[in-house]
C-alpha positions in Angstrom: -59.2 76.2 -144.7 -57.8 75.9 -141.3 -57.9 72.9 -139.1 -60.8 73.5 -136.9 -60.5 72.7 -133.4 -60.9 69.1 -132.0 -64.1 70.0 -130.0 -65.3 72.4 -132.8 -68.7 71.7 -134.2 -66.7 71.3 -137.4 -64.5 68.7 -136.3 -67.8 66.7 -134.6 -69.8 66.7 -138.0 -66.6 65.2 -139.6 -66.3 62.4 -136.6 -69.8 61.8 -135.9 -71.5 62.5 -139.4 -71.6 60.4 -142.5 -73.5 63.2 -144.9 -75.4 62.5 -148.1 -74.0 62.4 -151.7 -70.9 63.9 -150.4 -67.3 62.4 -150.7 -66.2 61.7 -147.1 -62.4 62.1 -147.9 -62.8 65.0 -148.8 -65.5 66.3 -146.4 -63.1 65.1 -143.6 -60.7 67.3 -144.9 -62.3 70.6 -145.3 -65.2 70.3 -142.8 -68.7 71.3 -143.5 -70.5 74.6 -143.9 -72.5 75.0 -141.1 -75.8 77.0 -141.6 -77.5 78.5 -138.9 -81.1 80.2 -140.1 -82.9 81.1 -142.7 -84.9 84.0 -144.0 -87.0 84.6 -147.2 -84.5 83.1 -149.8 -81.7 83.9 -147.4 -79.7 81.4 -145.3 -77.1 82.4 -143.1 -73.8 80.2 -141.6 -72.2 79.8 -138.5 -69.9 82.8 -139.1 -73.0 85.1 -139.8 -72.6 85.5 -143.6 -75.5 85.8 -146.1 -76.1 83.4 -149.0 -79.1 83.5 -151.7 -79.8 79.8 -151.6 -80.7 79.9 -155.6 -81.5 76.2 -155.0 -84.3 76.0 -152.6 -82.4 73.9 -150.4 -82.8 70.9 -152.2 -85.3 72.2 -154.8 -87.7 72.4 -152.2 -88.3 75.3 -150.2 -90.7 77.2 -152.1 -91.6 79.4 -149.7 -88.5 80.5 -148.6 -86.5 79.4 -145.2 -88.9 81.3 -142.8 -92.5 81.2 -143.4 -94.5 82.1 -140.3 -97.7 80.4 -141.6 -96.2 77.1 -141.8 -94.4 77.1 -138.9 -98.0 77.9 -137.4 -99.9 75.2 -138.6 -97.4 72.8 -137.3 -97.3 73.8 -133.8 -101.3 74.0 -133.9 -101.1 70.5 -135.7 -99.0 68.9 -132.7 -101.6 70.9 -130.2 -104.0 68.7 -131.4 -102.3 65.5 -132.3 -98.0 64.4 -132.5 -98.9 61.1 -134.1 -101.5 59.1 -135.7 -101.7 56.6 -139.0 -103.9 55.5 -141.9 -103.6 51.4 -140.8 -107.0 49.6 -140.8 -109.5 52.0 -141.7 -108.1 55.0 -139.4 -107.0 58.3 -140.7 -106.5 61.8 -139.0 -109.4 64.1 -140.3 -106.5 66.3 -141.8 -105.8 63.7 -144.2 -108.9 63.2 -145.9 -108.7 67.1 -146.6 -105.6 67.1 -148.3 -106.2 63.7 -150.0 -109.0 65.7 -151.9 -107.2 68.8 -152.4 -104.6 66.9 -154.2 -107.0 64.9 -156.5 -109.2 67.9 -157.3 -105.8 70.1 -158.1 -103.9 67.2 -159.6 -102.7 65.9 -163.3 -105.1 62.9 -163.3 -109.0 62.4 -162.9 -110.8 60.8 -160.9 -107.6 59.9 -158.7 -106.7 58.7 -154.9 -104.3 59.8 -153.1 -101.5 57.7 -150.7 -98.9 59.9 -148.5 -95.6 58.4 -147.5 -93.1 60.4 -146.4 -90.4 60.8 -148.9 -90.1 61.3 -152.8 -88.0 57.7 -153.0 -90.9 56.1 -151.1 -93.3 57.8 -153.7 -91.7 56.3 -156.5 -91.2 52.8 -155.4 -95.1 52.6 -154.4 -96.0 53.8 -157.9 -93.8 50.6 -159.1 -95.2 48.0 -157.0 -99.1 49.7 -157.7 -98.1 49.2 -161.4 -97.0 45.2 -160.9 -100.5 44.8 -158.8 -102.0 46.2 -162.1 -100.1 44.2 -164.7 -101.0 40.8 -162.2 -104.8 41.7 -162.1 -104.7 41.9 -166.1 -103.6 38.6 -166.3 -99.8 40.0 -167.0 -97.8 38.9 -164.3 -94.7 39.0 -166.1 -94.9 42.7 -166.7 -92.4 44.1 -164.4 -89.7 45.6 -165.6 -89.5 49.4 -165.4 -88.0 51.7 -168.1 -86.6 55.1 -167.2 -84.1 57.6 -168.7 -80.7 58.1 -168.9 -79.6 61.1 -166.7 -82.9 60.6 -164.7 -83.2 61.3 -160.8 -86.1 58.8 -158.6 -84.5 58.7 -154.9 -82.0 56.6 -152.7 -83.6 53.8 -151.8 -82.8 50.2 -153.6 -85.7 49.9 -156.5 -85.6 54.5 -156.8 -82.1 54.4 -157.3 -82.1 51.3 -159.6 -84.4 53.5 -161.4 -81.8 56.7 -161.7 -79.9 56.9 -164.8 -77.2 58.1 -163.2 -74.1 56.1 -162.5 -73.0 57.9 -158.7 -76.3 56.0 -157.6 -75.4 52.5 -158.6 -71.4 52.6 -158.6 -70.9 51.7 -154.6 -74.1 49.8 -154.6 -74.0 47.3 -157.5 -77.1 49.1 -159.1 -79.2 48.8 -160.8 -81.6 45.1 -160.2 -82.1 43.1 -162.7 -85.4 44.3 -164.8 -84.4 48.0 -164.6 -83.7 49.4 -167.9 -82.9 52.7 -168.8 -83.1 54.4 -172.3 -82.2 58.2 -174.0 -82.4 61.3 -172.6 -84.0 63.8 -174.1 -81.3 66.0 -174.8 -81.4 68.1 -177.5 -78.2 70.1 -176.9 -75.9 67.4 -176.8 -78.1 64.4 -178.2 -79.0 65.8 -181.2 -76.9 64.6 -184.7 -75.7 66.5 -187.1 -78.3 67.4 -189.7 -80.8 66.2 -187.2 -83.9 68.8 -186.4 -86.0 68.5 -183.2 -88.9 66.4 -184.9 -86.1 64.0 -186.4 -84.5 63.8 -183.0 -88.1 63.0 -181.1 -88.8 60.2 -183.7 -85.2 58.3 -182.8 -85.9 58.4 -179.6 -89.1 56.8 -180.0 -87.7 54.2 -182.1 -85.2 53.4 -179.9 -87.8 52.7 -177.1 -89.9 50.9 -178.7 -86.7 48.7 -180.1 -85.9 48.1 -176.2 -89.4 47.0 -175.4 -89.6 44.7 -178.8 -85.7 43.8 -177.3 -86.8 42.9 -173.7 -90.4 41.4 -174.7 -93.2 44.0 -174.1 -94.5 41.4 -172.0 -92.1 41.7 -169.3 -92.4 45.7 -169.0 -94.3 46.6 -166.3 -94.1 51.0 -166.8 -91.9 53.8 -167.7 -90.9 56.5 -165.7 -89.7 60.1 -166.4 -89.3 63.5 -164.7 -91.5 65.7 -167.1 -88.2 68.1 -167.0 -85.0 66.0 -165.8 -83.8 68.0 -162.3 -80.9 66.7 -161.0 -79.8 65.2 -164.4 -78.9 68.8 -165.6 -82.3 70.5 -165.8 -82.8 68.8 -169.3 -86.1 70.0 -170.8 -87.5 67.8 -173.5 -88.1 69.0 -177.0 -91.8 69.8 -178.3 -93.4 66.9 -179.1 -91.6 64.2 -176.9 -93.8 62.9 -174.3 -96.8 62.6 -177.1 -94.1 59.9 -179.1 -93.3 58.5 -176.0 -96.7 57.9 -175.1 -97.9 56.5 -178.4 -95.0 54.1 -178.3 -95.6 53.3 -174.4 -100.0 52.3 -175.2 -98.9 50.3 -177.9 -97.2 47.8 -175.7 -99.6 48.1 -172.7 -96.9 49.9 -170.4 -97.7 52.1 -167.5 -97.1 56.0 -167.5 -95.3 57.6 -164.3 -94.7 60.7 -163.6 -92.1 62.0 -161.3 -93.6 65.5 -160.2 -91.0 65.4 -157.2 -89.3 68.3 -158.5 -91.5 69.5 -160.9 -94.7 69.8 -158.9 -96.5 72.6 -157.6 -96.0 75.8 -160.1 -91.8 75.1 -160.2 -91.6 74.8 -164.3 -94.6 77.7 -165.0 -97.8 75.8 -164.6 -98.6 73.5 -161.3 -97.6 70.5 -162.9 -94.6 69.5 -164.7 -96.7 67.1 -166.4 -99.0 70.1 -168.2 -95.6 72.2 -169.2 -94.4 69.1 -171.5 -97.5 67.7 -172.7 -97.4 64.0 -170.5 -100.3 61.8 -169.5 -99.3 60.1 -166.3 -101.3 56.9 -165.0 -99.5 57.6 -162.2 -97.6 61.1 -159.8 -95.2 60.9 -157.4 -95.1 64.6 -155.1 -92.8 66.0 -152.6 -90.8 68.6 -151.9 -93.2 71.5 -152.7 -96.0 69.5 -151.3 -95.0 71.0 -147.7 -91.9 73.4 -149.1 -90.1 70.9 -146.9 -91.5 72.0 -143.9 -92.4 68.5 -143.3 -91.6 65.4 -144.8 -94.3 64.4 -146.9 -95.2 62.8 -149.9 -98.1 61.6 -151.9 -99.1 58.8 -155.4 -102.0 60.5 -157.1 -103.6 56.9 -158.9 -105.7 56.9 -161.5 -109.1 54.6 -161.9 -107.6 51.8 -163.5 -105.1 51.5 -160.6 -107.4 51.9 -158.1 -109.5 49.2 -159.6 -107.1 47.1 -160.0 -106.1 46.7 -156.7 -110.0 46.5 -155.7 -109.6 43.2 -158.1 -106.8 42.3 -156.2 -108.2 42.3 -152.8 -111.6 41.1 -153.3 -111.1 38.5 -151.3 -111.3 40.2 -147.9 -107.0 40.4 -148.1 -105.2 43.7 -147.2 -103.5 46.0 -149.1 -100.0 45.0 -148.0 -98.4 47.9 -148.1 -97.4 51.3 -145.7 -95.4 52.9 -144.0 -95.9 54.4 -140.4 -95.9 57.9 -141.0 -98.2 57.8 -144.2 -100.8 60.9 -143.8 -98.9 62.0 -140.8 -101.5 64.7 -139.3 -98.3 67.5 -138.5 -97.2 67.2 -142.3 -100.6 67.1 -144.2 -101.7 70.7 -141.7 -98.2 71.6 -143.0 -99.5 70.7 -146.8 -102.8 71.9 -146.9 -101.2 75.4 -145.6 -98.5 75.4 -148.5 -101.3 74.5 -150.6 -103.2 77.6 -149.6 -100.3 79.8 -149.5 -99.8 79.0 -153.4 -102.9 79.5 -154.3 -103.4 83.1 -152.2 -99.8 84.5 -154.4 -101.3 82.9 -157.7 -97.8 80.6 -157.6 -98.0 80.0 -161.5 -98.2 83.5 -162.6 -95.7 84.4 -160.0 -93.1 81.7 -161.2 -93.6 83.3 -164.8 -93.1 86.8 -164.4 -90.1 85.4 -161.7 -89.0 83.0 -164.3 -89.0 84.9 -167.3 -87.1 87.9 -165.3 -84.3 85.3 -164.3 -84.2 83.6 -167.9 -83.8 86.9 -169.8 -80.7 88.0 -167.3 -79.2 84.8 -167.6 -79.6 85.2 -171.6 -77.7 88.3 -171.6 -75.2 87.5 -169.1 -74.6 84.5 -171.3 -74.5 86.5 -174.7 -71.4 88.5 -173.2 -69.4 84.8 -172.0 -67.1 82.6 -173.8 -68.2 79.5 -171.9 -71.7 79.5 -171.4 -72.8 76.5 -174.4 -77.1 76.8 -172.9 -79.3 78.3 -171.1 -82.4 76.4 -170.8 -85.5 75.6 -168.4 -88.9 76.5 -167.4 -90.5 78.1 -164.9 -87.9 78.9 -162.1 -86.1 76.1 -163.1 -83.4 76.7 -165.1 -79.7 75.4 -165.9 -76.6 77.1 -167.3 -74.3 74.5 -168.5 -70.3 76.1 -169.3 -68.8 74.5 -172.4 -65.5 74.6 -173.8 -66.4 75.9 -177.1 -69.9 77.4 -177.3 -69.4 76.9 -180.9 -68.8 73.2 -181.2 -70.7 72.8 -177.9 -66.9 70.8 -177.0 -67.6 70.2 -173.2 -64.5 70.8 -170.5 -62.0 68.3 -170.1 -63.6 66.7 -166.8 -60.1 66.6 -164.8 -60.5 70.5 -164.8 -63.9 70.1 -162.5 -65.4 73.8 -163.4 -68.8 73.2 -162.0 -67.0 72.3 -159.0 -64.6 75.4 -159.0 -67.8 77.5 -159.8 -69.7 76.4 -156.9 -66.8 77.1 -154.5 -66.2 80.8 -156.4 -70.3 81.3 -155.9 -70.5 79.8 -152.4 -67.8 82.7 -152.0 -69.8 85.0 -152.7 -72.6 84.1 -150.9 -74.6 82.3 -153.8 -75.8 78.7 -153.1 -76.2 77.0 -156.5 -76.1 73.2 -157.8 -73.1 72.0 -160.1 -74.5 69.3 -161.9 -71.4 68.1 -163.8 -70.6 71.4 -166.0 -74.6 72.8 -165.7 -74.9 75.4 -162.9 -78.8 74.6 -161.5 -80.9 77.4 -160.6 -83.8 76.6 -158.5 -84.9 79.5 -155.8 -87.7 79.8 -153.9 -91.2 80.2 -155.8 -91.4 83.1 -153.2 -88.6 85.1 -154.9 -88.7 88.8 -155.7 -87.6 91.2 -158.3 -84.8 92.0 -156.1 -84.0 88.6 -155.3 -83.8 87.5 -158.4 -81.5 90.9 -159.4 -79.5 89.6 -156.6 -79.4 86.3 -158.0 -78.1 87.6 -161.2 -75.7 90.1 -159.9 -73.7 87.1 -157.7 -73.7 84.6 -160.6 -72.4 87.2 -163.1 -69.8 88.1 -160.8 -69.1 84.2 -160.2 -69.2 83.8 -163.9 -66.2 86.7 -164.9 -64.0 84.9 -161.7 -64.1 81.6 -163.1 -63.4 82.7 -166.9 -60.4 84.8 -165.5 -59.3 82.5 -163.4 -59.3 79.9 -166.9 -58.2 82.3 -168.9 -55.1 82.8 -166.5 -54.7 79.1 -166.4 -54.4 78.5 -170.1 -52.1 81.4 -170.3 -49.5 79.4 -168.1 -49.9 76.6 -169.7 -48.7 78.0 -173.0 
């Protein structure tokens, strides 16, 4: 790539602009890609060239990069109001509407709903919600949090504590103390030999509950899970896991969290990730699809006990002692409550299965005719190829040859936006996506696909 010019918007982002999980070495020397628009599940660069954005952005734009509706609720939203808050018994009449939308359309009865404004927020509330519980009980001890190895929960101190992945503690000297993390769900790669599904669902089960007898069920406080692991490599549980989880989890008295972030709002095939793998949350972190991103916005669904809890907690006339200042902000809830009606109107679950299905079978076939494609697996429009060595022995790539990074740049090159998660190429359009779109789709990953086996094939051909 050529040195851009010292006054080039190119050479600014690099001066001026530290970006998110991105390596700044190397951004400073290759300079970013710098989009200009969007349209549909189309996004287009500086330079004018077409991409199908196969990842929603960052899983989130389900309704594509240039939905008039939404951009219409938010200028009437700012007609009417730029700012207000939910402090001390005020709220914009906005909120109350989607706060019951969400509980009458969500995973758990009888629940309340608290915005914040971000997915990491989201989670971290449903951790200090599940401490107040635990305290009310009588169990203030309870607060250690179990999640998964290979897990995504946000950025911030306590989310990223919380991710099973080691990019989010390396720099940081993550996780705290009282975050523990256990197996993932992996069947492709967890699995021993001799070892079916049901045998595989059981060890896992047994190692949990050997960590909570470990740590003293006592000092656990909840465990939290993606219902279908996103950034972790699209990992979809096997049948029967969350149920063995759960049993395990009510045993020892230990809260249930789901993190819909990704998985909410019709992505894996029904509207909640939750329903696809059979989980019983006490608690839901949303974003993302929430407002396609439109807005930044996110909710906690609570269940009864929690809400009661903190009642118990604040009986005494105290305040809840928690917020943040954009909570139920009236220009991102008008922006909600439109998505919400928007998915409802295209009937978002059975269009993500007739969308889904049509990418999963194409990727199945393209797959059949490679010789590095170990799995394809997902739900819903949510799906992950992961390359392998030898599909045979499921031997993964020597790491130092980086193919999920030399397949993004080959895709971005041909105007497909995907996400290399280590070896696993994510796919993760827009719900709004189209026969034709996803044909598109197809046509630019199989295309990707041949370059990157030739361009290995070549390789090893050197080498010998």
């Amino acid at each position: 790539m050529p040195m851009p010019l010292p006054n080039s918007a190119e050479a600014r982002d690099v001066l001026y602009h530290l970006h998110s999980q991105t390596n700044a070495q190397a951004h400073a020397e290759r300079g970013p890609l710098i989009m200009e628009r969007g349209e549909g599940i189309h996004v287009f660069d500086s330079h004018g060239k077409r991409y199908v954005e196969a990842m929603a952005g960052l899983w989130c734009t389900s309704l594509g990069f240039s939905n008039a509706r939404l951009k219409r609720a938010a200028a009437e939203a700012y007609d009417k109001f730029g700012f207000y808050h939910t402090f001390n018994h005020k709220t914009p009449a906005a909120t109350i509407d989607l706060a019951e939308r969400l509980v009458a359309m969500g995973p758990i009865p009888e629940a309340q709903a608290y915005f914040a404004t971000s997915g990491s927020e989201a989670t971290e509330t449903m951790v200090k919600l599940a401490w107040v519980y635990h305290a009310v009980h009588g169990k203030p001890a309870k607060r250690k949090i179990i999640s998964r190895d290979r897990g995504f929960h946000g950025s911030t101190i306590v989310a990223a504590s919380m991710c099973g992945l080691p990019r989010m503690h390396r720099e940081f000297g993550l996780p705290l103390p009282g975050f523990l993390h256990t197996l993932c769900p992996d069947p492709y790669h967890g699995m021993r030999e001799g070892e079916d599904e049901a045998a595989f669902v059981a060890r896992l089960a047994d190692s949990l509950e050997a960590m909570i007898l470990e740590e003293g069920a006592d000092t656990i406080a909840a465990f939290i899970a993606e219902p279908i692991n996103a950034g972790g490599g699209i990992i979809v549980p096997p049948a029967g896991y969350f149920p063995a989880i759960q049993a395990v989890l009510r045993r020892h008295d230990i809260l249930v969290l789901a993190d819909e972030v990704v998985c909410g709002f019709g992505r894996t095939g029904e509207m909640w990730g939750s329903i696809t793998v059979g989980m019983t949350p006490d608690m839901a972190a949303m974003a993302k699809g929430i407002s396609s991103s439109y807005f930044p916005i996110s909710a906690v669904l609570l269940g009864k006990p929690i809400q009661d809890a903190l009642a118990r907690m604040n009986e005494g006339g105290e305040i809840f002692g928690h917020g943040f200042t954009n909570s139920g902000h009236p220009v991102g809830v008008a922006v909600a409550l439109e998505t919400l009606a928007i998915y409802q109107e295209m009937d978002v679950v059975g269009h993500v299965r007739a969308m889904g299905a049509r990418l999963r079978d194409g990727l199945d076939a393209i797959a059949a005719g490679s010789g590095i494609v170990g799995q394809v697996r997902g739900a819903g429009l949510m799906i992950g190829v992961e390359l392998v060595a030898d599909p045979a022995t499921r031997t993964a790539f020597d790491p130092a040859l980086k193919i999920g990074a030399r397949f993004d740049a080959a895709a971005l090159a041909n105007g497909l936006v995907i996400r290399a998660m280590g070896d696993t190429i994510g796919f993760c359009p827009p719900l709004i996506i189209d026969e034709a779109g996803i044909d598109e789709t197809l046509s630019l990953f199989e295309r990707t696909l041949s370059e990157v086996e030739k361009d290995l094939s070549t390789s090893r051909l050197a080498a010998e």
